[in-house]
PDB file of N, CA, C and O in Angstrom:
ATOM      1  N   UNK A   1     -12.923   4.566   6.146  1.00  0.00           N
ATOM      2  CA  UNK A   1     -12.191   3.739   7.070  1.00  0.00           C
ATOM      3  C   UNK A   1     -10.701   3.952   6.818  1.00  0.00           C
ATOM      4  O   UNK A   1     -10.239   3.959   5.677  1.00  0.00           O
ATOM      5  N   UNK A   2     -10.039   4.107   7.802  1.00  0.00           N
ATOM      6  CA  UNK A   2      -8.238   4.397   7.925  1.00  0.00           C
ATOM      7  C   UNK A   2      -7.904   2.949   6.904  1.00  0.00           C
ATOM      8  O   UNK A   2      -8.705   2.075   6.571  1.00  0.00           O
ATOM      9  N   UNK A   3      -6.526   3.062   6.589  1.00  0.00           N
ATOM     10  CA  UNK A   3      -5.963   2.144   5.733  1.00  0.00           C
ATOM     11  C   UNK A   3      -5.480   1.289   7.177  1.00  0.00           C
ATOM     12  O   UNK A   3      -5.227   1.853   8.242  1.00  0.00           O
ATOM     13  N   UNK A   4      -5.423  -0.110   6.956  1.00  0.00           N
ATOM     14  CA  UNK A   4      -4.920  -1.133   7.577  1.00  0.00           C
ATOM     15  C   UNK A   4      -6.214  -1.560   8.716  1.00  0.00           C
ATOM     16  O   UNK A   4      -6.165  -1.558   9.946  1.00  0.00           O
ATOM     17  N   UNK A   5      -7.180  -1.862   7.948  1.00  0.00           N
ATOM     18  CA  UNK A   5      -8.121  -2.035   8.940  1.00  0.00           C
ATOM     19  C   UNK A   5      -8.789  -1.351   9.986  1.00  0.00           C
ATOM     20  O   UNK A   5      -9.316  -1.974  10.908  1.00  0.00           O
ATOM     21  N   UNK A   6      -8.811   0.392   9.879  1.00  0.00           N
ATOM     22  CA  UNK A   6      -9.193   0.984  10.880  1.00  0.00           C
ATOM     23  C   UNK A   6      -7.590   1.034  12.153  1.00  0.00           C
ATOM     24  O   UNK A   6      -7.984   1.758  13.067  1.00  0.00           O
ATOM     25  N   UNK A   7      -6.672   0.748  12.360  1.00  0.00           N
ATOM     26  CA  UNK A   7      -5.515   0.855  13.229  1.00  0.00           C
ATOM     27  C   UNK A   7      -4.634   1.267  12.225  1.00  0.00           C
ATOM     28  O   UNK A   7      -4.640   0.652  11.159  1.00  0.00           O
ATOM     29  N   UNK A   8      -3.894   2.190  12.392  1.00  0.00           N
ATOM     30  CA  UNK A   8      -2.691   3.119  11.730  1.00  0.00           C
ATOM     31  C   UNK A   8      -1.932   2.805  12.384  1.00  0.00           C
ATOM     32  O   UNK A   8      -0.884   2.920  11.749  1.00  0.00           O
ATOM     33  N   UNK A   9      -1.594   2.197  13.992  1.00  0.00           N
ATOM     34  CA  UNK A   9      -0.315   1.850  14.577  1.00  0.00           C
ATOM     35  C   UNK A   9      -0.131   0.305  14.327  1.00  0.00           C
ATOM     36  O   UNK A   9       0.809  -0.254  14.893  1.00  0.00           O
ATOM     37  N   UNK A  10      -1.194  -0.608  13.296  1.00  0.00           N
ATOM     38  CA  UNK A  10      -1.022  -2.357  13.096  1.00  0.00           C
ATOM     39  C   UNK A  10       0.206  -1.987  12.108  1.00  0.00           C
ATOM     40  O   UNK A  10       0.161  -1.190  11.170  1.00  0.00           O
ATOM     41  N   UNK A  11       1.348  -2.780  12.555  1.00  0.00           N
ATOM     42  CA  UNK A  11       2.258  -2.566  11.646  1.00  0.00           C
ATOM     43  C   UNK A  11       2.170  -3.654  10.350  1.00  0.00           C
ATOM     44  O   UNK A  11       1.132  -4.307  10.237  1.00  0.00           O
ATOM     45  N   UNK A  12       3.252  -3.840   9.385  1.00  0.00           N
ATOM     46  CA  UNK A  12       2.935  -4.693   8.103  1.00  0.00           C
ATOM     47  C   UNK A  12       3.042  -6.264   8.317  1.00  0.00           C
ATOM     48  O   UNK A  12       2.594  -7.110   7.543  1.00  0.00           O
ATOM     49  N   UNK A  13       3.622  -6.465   9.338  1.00  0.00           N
ATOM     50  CA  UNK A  13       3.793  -7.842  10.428  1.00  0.00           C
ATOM     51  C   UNK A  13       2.694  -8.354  10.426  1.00  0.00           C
ATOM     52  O   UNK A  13       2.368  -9.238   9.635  1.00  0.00           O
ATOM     53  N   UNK A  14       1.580  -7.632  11.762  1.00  0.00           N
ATOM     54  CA  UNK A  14       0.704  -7.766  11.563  1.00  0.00           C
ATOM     55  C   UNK A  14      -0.344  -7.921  10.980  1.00  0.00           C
ATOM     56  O   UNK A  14      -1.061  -8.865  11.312  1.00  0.00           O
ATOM     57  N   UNK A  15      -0.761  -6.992   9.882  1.00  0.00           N
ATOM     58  CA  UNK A  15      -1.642  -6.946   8.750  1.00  0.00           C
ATOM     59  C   UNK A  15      -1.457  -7.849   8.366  1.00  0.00           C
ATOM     60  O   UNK A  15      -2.320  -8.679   8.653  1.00  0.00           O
ATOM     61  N   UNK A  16      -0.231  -8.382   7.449  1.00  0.00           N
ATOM     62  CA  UNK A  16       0.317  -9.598   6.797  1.00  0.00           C
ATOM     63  C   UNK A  16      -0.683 -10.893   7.417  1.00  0.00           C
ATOM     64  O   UNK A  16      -1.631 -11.381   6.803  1.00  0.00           O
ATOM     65  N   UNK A  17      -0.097 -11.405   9.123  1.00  0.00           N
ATOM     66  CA  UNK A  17      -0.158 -12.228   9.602  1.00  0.00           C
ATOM     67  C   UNK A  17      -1.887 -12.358   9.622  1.00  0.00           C
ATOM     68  O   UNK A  17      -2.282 -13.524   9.579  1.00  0.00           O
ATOM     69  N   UNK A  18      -2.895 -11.357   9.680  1.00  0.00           N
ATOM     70  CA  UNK A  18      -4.377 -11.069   9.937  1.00  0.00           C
ATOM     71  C   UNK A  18      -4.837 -11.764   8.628  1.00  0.00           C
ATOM     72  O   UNK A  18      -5.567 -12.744   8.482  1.00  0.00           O
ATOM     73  N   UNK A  19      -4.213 -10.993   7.728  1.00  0.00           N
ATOM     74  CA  UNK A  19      -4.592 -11.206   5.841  1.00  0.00           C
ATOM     75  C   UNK A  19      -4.715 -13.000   6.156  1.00  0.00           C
ATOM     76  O   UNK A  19      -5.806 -13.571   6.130  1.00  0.00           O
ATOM     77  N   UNK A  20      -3.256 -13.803   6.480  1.00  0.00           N
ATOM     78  CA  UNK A  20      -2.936 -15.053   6.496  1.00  0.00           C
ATOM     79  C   UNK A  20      -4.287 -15.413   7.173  1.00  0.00           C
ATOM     80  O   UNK A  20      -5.304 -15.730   6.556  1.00  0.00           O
ATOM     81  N   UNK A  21      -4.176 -15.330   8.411  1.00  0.00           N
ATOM     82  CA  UNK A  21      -5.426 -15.741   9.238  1.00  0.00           C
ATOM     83  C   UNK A  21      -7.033 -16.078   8.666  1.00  0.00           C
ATOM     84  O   UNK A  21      -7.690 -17.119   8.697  1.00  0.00           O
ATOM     85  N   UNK A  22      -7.337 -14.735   8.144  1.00  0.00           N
ATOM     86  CA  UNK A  22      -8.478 -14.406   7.359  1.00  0.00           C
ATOM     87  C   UNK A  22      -8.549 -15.628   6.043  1.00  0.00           C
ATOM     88  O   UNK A  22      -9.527 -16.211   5.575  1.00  0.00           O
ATOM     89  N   UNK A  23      -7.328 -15.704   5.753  1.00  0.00           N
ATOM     90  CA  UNK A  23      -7.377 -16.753   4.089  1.00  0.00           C
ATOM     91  C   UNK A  23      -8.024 -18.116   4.667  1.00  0.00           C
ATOM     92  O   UNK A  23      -9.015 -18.706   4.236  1.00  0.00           O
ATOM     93  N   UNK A  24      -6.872 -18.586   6.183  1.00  0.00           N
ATOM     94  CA  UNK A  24      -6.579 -19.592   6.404  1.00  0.00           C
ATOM     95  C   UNK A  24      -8.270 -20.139   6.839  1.00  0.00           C
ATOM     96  O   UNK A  24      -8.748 -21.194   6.423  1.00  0.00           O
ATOM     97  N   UNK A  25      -9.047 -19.098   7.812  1.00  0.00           N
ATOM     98  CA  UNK A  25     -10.539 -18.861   8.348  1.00  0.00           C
ATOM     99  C   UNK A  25     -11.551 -19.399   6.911  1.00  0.00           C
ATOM    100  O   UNK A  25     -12.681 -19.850   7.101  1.00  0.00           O
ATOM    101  N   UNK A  26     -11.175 -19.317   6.023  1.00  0.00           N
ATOM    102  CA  UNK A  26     -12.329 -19.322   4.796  1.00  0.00           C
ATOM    103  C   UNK A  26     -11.603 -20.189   3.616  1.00  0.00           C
ATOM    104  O   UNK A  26     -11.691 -20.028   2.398  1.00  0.00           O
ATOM    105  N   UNK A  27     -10.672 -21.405   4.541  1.00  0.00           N
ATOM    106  CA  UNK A  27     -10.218 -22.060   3.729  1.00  0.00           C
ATOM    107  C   UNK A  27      -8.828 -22.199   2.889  1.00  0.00           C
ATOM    108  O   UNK A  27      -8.237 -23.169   2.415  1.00  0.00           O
ATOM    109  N   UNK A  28      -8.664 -21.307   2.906  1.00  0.00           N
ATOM    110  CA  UNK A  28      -6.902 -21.030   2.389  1.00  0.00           C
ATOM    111  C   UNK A  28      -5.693 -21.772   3.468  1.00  0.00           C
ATOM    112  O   UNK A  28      -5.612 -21.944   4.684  1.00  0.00           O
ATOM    113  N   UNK A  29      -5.056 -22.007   2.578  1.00  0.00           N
ATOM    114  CA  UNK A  29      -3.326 -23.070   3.225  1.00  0.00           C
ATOM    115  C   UNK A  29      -2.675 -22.199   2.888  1.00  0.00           C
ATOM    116  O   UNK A  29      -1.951 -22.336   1.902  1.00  0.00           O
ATOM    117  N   UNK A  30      -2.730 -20.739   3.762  1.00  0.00           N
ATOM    118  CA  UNK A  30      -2.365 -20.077   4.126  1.00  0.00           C
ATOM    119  C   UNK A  30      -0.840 -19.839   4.997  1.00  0.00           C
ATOM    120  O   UNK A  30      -1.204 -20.033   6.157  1.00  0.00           O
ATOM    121  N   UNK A  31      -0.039 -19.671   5.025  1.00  0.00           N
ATOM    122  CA  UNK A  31       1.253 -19.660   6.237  1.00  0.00           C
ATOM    123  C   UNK A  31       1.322 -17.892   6.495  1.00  0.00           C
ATOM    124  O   UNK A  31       1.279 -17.011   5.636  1.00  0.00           O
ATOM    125  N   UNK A  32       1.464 -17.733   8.237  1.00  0.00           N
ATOM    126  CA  UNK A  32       2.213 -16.284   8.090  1.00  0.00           C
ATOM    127  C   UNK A  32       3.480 -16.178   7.534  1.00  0.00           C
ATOM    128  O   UNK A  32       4.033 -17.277   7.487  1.00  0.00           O
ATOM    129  N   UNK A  33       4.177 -15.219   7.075  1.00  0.00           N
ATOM    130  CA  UNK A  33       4.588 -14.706   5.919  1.00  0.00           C
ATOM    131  C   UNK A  33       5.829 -14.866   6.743  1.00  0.00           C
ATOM    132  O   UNK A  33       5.597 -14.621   7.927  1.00  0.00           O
ATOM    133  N   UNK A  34       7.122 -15.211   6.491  1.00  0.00           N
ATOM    134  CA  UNK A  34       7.943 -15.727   6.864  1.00  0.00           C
ATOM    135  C   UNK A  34       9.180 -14.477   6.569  1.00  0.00           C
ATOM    136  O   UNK A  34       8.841 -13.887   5.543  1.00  0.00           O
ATOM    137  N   UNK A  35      10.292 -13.977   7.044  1.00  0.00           N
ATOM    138  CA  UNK A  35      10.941 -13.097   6.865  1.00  0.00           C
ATOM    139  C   UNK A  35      11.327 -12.611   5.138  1.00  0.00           C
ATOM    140  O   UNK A  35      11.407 -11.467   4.691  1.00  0.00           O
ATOM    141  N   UNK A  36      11.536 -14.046   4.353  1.00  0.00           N
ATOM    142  CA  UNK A  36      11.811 -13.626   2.553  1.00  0.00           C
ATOM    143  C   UNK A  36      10.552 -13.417   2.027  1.00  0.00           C
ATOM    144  O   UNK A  36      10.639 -12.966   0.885  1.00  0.00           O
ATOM    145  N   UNK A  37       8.818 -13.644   2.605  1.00  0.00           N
ATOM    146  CA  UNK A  37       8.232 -13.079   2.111  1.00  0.00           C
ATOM    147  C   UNK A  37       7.745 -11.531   2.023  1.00  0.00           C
ATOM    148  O   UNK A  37       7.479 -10.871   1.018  1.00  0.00           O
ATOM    149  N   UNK A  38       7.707 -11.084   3.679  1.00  0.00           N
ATOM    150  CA  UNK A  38       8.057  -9.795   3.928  1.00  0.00           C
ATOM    151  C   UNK A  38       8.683  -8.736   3.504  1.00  0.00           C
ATOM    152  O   UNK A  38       8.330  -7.561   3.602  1.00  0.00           O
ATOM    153  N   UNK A  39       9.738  -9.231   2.969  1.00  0.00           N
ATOM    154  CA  UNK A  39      10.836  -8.354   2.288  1.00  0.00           C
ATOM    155  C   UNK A  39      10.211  -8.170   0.562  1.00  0.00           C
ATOM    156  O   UNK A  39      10.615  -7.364  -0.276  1.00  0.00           O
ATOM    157  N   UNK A  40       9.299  -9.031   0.437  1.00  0.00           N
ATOM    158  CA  UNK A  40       9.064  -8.820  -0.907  1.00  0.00           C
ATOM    159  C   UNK A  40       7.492  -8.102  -0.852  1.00  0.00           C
ATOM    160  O   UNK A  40       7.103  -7.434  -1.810  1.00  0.00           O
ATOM    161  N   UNK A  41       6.790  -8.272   0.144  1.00  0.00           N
ATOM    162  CA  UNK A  41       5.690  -7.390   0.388  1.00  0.00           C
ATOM    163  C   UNK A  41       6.535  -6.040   0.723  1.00  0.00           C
ATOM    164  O   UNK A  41       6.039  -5.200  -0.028  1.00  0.00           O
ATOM    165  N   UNK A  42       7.650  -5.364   1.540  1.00  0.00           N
ATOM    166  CA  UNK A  42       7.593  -4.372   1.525  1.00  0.00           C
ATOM    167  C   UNK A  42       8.304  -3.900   0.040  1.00  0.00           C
ATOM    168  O   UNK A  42       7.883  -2.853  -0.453  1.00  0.00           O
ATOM    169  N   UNK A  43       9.026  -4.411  -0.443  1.00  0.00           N
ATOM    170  CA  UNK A  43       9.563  -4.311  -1.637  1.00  0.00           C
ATOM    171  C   UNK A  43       8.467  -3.684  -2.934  1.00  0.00           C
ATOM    172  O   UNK A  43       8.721  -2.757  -3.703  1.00  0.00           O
ATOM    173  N   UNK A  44       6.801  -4.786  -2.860  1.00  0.00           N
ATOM    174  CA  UNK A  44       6.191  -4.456  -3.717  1.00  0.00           C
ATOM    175  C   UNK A  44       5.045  -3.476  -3.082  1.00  0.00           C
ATOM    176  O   UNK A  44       4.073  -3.393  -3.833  1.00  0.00           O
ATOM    177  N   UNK A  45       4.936  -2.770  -1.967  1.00  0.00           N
ATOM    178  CA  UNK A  45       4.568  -1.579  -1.139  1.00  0.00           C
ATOM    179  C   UNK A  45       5.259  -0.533  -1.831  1.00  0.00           C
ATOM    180  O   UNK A  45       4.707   0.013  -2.786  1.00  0.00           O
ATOM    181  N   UNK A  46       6.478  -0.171  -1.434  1.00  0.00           N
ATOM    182  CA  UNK A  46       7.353   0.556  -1.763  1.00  0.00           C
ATOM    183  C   UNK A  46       6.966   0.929  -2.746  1.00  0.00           C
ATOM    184  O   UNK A  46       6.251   1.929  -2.809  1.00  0.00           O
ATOM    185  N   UNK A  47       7.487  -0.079  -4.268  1.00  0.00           N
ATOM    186  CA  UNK A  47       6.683   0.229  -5.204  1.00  0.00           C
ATOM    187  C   UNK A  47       5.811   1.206  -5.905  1.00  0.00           C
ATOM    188  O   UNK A  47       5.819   2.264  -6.533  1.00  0.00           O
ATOM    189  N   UNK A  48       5.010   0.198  -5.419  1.00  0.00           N
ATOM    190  CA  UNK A  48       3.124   1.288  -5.633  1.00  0.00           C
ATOM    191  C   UNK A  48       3.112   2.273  -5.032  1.00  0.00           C
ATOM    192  O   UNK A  48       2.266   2.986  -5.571  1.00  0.00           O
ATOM    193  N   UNK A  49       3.715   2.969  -3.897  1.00  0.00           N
ATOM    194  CA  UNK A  49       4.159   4.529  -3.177  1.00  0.00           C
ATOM    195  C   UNK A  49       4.772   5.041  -4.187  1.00  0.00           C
ATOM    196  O   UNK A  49       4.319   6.003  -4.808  1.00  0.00           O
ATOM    197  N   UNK A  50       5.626   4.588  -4.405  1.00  0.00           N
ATOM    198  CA  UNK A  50       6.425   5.719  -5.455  1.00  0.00           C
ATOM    199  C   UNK A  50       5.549   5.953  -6.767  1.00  0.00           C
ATOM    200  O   UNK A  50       5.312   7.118  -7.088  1.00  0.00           O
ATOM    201  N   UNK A  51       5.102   5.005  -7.468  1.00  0.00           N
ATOM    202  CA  UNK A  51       3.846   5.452  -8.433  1.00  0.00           C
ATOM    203  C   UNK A  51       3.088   5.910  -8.323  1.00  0.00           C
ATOM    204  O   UNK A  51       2.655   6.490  -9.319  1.00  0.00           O
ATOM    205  N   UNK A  52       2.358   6.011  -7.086  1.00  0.00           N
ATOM    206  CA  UNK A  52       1.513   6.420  -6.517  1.00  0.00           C
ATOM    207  C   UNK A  52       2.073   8.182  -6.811  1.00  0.00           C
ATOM    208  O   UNK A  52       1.675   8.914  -7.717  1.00  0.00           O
ATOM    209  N   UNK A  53       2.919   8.462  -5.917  1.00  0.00           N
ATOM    210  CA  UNK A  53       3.718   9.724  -5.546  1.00  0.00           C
ATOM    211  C   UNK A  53       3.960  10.096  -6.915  1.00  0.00           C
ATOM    212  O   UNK A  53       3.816  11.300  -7.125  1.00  0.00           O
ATOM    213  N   UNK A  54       4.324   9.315  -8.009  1.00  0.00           N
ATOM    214  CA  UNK A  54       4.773  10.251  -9.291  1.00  0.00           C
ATOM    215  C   UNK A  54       3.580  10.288 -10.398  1.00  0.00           C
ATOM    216  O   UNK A  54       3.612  10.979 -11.416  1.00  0.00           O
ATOM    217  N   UNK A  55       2.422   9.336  -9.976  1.00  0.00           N
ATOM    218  CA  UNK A  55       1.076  10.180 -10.620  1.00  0.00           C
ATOM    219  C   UNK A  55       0.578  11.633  -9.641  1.00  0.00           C
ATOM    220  O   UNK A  55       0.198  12.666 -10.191  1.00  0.00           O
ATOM    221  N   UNK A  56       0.644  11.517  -8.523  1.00  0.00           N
ATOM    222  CA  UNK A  56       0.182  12.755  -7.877  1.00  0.00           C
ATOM    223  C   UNK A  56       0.842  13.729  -8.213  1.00  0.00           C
ATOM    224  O   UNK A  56       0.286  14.821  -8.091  1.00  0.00           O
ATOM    225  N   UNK A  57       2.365  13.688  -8.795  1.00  0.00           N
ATOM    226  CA  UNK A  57       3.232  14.579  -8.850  1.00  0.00           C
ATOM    227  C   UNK A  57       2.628  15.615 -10.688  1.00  0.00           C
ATOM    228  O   UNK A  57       2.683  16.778 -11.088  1.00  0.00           O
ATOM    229  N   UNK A  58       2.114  14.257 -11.243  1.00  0.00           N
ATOM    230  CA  UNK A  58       2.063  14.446 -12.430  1.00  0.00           C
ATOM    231  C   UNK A  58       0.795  15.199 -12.587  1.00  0.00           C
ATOM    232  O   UNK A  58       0.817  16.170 -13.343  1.00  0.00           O
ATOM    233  N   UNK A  59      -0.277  14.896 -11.994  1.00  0.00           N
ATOM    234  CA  UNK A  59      -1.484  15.661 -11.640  1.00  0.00           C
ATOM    235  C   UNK A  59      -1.411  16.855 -11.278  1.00  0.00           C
ATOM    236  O   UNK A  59      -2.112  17.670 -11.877  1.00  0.00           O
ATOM    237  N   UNK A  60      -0.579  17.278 -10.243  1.00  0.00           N
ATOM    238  CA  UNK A  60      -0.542  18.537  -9.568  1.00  0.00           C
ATOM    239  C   UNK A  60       0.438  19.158 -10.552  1.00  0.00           C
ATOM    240  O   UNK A  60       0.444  20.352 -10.254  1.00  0.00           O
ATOM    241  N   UNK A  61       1.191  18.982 -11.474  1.00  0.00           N
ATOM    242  CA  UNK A  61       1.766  19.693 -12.686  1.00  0.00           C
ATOM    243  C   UNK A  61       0.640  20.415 -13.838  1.00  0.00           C
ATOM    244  O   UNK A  61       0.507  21.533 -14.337  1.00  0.00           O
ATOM    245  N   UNK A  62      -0.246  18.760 -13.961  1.00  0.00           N
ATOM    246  CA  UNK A  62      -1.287  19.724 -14.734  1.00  0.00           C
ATOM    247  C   UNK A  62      -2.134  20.636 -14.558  1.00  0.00           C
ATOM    248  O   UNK A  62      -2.638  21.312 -15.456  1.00  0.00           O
ATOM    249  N   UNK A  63      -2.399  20.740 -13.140  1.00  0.00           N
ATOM    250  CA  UNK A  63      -2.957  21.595 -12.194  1.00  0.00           C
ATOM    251  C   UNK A  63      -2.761  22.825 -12.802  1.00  0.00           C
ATOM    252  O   UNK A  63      -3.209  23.675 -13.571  1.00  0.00           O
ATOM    253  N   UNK A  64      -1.371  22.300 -11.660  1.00  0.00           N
ATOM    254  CA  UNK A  64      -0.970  24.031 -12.364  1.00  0.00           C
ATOM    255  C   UNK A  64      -0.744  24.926 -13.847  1.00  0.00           C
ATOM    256  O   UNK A  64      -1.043  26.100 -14.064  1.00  0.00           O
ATOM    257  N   UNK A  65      -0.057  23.841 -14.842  1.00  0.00           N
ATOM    258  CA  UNK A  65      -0.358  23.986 -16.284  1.00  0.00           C
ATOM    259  C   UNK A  65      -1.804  24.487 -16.564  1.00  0.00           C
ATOM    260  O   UNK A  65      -2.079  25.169 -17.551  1.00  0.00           O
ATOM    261  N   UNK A  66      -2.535  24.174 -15.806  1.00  0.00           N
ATOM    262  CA  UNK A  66      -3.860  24.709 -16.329  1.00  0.00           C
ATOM    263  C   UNK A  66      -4.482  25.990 -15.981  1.00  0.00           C
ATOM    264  O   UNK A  66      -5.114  26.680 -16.781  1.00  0.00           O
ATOM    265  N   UNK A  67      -4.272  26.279 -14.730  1.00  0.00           N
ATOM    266  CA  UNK A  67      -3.971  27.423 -13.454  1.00  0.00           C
ATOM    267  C   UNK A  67      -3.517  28.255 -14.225  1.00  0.00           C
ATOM    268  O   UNK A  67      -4.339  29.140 -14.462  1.00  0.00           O
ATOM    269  N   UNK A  68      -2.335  28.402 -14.853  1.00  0.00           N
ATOM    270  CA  UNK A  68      -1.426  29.389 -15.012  1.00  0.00           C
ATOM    271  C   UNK A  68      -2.376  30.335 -15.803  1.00  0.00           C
ATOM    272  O   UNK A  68      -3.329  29.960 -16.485  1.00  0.00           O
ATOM    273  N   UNK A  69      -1.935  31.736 -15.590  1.00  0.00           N
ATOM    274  CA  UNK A  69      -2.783  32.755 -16.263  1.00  0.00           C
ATOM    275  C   UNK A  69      -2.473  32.983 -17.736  1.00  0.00           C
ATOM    276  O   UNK A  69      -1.247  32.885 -17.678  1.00  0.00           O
ATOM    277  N   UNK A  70      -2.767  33.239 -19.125  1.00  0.00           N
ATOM    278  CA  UNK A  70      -2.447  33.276 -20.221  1.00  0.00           C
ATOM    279  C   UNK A  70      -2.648  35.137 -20.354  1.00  0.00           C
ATOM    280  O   UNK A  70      -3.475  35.931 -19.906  1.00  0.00           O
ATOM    281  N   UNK A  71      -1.631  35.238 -21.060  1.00  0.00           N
ATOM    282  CA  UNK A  71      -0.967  36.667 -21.449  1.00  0.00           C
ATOM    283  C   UNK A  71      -1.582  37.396 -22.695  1.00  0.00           C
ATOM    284  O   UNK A  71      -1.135  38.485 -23.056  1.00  0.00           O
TER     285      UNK A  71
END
């Protein structure tokens, strides 16, 4: 299944506001996410991309470290 629920064009607005919904549906006192929370969901997105990006980076080093032909 695609990330964000199957839709790649639901932006983080949305998702956010669905997540809220979903809590609020099964009981949660829930609020949609208000502009200073947003900023800290994309803040802690951001984040996890870049870690994300510098384990892959770190993987595909050993890759090749391992790849390489010995003399």
């Amino acid at each position: 299944m695609p990330a964000r629920g199957g839709s790649a064009e639901l932006s983080l607005v949305d998702f956010s506001r669905a997540v809220a919904f979903m809590a609020r549906s099964s009981g949660a006192n829930w609020q949609d996410p208000d502009a200073k929370l947003l900023f800290k969901i994309v803040h802690e997105a951001d984040k996890r991309l870049v870690q994300s990006i510098n384990e892959q980076k770190a993987m595909q080093r050993e890759l090749h470290r391992i790849a390489k032909p010995t003399r």
